[in-house]
C-alpha positions as CSV (number, residue, x, y, z in Angstrom):
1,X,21.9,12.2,-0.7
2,X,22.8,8.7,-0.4
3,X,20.0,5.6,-1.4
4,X,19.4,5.7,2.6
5,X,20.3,8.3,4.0
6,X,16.9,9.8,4.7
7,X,15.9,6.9,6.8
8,X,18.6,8.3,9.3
9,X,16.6,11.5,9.4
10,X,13.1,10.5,9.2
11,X,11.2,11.6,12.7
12,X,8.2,9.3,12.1
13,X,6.0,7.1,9.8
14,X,2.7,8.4,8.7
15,X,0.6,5.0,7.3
16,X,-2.4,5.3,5.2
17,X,-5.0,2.8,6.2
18,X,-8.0,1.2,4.0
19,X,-7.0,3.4,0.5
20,X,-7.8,0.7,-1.8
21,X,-11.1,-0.7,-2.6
22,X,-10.1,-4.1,-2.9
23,X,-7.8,-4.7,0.4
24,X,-10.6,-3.3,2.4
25,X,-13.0,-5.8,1.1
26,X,-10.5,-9.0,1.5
27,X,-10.2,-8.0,5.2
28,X,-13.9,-7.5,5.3
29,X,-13.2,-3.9,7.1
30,X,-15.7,-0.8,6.5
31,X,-14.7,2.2,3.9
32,X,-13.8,5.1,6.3
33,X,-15.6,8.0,5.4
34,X,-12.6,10.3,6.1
35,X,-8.6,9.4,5.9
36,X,-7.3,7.7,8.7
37,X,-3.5,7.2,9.3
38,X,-1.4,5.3,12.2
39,X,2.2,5.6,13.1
40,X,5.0,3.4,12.4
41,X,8.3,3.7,14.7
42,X,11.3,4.4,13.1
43,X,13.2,1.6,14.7
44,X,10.9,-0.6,12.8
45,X,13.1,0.4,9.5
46,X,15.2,-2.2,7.7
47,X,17.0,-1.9,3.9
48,X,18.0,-4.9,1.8
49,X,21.3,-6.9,2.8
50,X,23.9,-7.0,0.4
51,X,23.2,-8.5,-3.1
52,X,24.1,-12.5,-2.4
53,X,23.8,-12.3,1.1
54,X,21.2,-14.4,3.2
55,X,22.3,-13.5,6.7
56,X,23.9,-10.7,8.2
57,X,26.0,-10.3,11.9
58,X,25.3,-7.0,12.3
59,X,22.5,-4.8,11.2
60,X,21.5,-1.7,12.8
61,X,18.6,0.2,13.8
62,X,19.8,3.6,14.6
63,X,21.8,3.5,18.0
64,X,20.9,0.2,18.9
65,X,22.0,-3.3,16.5
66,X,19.8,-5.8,15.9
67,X,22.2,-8.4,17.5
68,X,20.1,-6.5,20.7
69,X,18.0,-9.3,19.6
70,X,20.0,-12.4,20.1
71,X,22.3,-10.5,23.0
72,X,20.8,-8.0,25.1
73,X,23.4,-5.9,24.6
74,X,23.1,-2.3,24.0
75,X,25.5,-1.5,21.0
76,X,28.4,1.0,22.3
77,X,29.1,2.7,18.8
78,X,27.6,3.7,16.1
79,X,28.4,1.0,13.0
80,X,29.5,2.3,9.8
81,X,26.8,0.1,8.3
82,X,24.3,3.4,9.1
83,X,26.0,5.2,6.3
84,X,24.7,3.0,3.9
85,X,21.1,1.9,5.7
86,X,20.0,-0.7,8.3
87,X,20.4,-4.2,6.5
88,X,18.8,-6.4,8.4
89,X,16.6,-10.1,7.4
90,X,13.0,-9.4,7.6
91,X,12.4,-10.8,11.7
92,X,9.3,-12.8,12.1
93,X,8.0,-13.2,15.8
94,X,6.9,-16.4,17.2
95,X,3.5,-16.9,17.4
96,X,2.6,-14.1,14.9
97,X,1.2,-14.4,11.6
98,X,3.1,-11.6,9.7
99,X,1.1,-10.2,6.6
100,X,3.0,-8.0,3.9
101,X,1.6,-4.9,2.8
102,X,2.9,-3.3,0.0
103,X,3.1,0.5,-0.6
104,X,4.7,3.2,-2.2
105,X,6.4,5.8,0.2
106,X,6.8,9.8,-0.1
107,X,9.5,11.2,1.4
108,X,8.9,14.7,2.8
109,X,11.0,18.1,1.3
110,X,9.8,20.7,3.6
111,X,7.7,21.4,6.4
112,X,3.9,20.8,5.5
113,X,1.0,22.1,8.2
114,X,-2.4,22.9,7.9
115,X,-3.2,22.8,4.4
116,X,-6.3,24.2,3.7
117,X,-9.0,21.2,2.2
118,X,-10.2,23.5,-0.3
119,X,-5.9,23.2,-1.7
120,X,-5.9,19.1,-1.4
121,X,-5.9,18.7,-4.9
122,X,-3.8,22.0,-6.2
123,X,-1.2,20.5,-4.4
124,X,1.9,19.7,-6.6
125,X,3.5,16.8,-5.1
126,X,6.6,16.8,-6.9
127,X,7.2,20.2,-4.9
128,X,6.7,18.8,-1.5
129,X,8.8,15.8,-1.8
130,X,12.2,14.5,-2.5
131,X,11.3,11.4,-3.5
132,X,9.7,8.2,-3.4
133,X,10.6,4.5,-2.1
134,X,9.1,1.2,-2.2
135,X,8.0,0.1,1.3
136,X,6.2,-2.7,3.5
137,X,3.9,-2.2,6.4
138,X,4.4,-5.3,7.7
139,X,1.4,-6.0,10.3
140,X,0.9,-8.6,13.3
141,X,-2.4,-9.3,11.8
142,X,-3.3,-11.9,14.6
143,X,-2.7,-9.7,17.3
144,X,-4.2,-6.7,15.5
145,X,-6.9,-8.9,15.0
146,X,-7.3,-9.8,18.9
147,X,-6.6,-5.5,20.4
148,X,-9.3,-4.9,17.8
149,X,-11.8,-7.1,19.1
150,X,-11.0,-6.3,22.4
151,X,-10.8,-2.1,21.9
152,X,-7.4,-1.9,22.9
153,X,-4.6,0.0,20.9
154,X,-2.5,-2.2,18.3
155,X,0.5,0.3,17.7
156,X,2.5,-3.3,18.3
157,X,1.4,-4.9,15.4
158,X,2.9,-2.4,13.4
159,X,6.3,-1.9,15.5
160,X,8.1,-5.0,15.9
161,X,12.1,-4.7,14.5
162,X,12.1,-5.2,11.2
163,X,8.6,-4.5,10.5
164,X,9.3,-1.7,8.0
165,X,11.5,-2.7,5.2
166,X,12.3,0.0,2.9
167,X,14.3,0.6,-0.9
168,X,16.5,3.5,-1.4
169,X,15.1,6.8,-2.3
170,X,14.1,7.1,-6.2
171,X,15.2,11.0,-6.1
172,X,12.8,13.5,-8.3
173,X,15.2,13.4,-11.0
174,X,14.8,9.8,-11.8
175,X,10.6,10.6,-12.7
176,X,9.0,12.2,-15.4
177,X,7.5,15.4,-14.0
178,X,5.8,15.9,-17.5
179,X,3.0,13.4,-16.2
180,X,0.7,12.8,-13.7
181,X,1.9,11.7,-10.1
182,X,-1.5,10.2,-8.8
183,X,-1.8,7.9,-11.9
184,X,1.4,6.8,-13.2
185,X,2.9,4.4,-10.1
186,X,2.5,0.4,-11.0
187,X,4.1,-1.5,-8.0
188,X,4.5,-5.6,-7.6
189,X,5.7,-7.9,-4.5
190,X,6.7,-11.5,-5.0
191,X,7.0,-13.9,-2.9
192,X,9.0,-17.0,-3.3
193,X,8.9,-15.7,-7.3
194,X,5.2,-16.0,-7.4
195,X,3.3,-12.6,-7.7
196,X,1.2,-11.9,-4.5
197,X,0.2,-7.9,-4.8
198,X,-0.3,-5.9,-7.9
199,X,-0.8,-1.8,-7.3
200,X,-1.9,0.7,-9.4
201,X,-1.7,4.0,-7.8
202,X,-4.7,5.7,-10.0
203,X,-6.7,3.1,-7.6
204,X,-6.1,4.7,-4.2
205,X,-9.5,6.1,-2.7
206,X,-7.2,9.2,-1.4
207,X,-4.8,10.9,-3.7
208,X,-1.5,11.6,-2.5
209,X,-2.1,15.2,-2.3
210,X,-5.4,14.9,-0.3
211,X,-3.0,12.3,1.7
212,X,-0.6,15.3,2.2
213,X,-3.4,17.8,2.9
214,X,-5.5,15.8,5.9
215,X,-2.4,14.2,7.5
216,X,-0.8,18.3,7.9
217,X,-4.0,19.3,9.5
218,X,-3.5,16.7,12.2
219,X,0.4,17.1,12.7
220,X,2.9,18.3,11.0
221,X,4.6,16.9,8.3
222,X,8.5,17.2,8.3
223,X,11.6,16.7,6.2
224,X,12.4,13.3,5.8
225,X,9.2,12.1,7.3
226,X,8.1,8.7,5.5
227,X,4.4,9.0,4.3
228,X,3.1,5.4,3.3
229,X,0.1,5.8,1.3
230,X,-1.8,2.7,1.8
231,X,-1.7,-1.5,-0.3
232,X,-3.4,-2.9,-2.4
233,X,-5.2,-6.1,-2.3
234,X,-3.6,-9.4,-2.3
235,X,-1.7,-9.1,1.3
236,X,-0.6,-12.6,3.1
237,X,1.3,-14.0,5.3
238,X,5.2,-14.7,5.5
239,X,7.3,-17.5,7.0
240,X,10.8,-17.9,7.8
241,X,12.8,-18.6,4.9
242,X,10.6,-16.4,2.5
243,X,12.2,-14.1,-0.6
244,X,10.1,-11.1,-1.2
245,X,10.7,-8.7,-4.2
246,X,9.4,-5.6,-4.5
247,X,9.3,-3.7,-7.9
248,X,8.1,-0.2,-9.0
249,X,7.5,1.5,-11.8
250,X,6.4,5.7,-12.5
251,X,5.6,6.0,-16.6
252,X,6.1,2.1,-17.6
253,X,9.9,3.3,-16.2
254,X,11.1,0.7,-13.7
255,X,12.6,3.0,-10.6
256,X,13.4,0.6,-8.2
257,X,13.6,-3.7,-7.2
258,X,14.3,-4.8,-3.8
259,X,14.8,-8.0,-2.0
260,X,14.3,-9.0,1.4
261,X,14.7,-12.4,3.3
262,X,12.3,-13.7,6.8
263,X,14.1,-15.2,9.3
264,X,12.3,-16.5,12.5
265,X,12.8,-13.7,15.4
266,X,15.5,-14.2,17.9
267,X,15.2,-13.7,21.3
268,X,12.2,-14.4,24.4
269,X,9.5,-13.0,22.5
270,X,6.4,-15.1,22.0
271,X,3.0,-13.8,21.1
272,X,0.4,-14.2,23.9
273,X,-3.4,-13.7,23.8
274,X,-3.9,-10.2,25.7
């Protein structure tokens, strides 16, 4: 499998909400009392452009380019640029302040559905995944902020294009299966070279297996679903002309660093009070 081709075969993103002490507290939410997860759309996906490059003509985000953006147009063909991932500039929209959201991502092996709880922590993640990724959740925290209030659903301040940028897969092979999954995951984001979120995995309020476990008993889990497991504290808003770097590390082994660039949105959108 190629660094991206699983984001061609995903059929949704799972998202982890409030799983570290610290974010919920800087938001100033409640701790839930059970797991709680939201959905991502898989058009949302982005990869990084090509090393050098600041701008790109045409992305793609599965049958439909981003140039939908600037256009209108419905892309005829498929571009080649899907065999190698969906580089696209991070899009901001007008009118919304963007926060970044760290996480690390699983990436599903095999079918997982109704796990028993009593098996949430016998679970052996390293059987039930291919791999891992970095990941952002990017989140129209304004608008979230106003549905919220207001009780109405805020699946579009998760969904905007671009609103999901993701590294290649890190496949199995790459992480020492000798140690403990839950614990050993360190995982930065810079922006503008100046440190902004600083994870430690061993700090998530719901392991990965209990992640695994409650999320099958709601819907099932398939291959190549993307299962992001929740930031840490430190998230923060993002303007055009922003570099963002993403690291990871499993074992004090680096697995993975990622750059993306913001670019204002294109196209009639403008944020509007509900």
């Amino acid at each position: 499998m190629s660094g991206y081709e699983y984001i061609q075969k995903a059929s949704k993103i799972m998202c982890i909400g409030r799983n570290y002490a610290a974010h919920i507290k800087e938001l100033n939410n409640t701790t839930p009392k059970q797991p709680f997860f939201f959905l991502k759309p898989t058009s949302s996906i982005i990869t990084p452009l090509p090393q050098g490059q600041t701008a790109i003509t045409k992305p793609a985000s599965n049958l439909i380019s981003q140039d939908i953006l600037k256009s209108g147009n419905l892309l005829k063909t498929t571009p080649s640029v899907l065999k190698k991932g969906n580089p696209s500039p991070i899009y901001l929209p007008k009118g919304i302040k963007t926060h970044h959201e760290l996480e690390i991502a699983l990436v599903i092996k095999q079918k997982l559905s109704n796990i028993p709880p009593s098996e949430a922590e016998n679970i052996d993640v390293f059987k039930c995944i291919k791999g891992v990724s970095l990941s952002l959740d990017l989140t129209a925290r304004n608008l979230q902020d106003e549905a919220k209030k207001k009780g109405l659903p805020w699946s579009i301040g998760k969904g905007f294009d671009t609103f999901c940028p993701l590294g290649p897969l890190v496949p199995l092979t790459k992480l020492d299966q000798q140690v403990d999954f839950q614990t050993n995951f360190k995982f930065k984001l810079f922006v503008n070279d100046q440190l902004k979120q600083d994870g430690d995995s061993s700090m998530m309020l719901t392991s990965f297996s209990k992640i695994l476990q409650y999320v099958s008993n709601v819907m099932v889990l398939e291959e190549d679903d993307i299962v992001l497991t929740g930031t840490p504290s430190g998230v923060g808003e993002l303007h055009p002309g922003d570099r963002l770097k993403l690291e990871m590390c499993f074992a004090g082994k680096k697995l993975s660093e990622v750059e993306f660039v913001c670019e204002q949105r294109p196209g009639p959108y403008v944020y509007k009070e509900t």
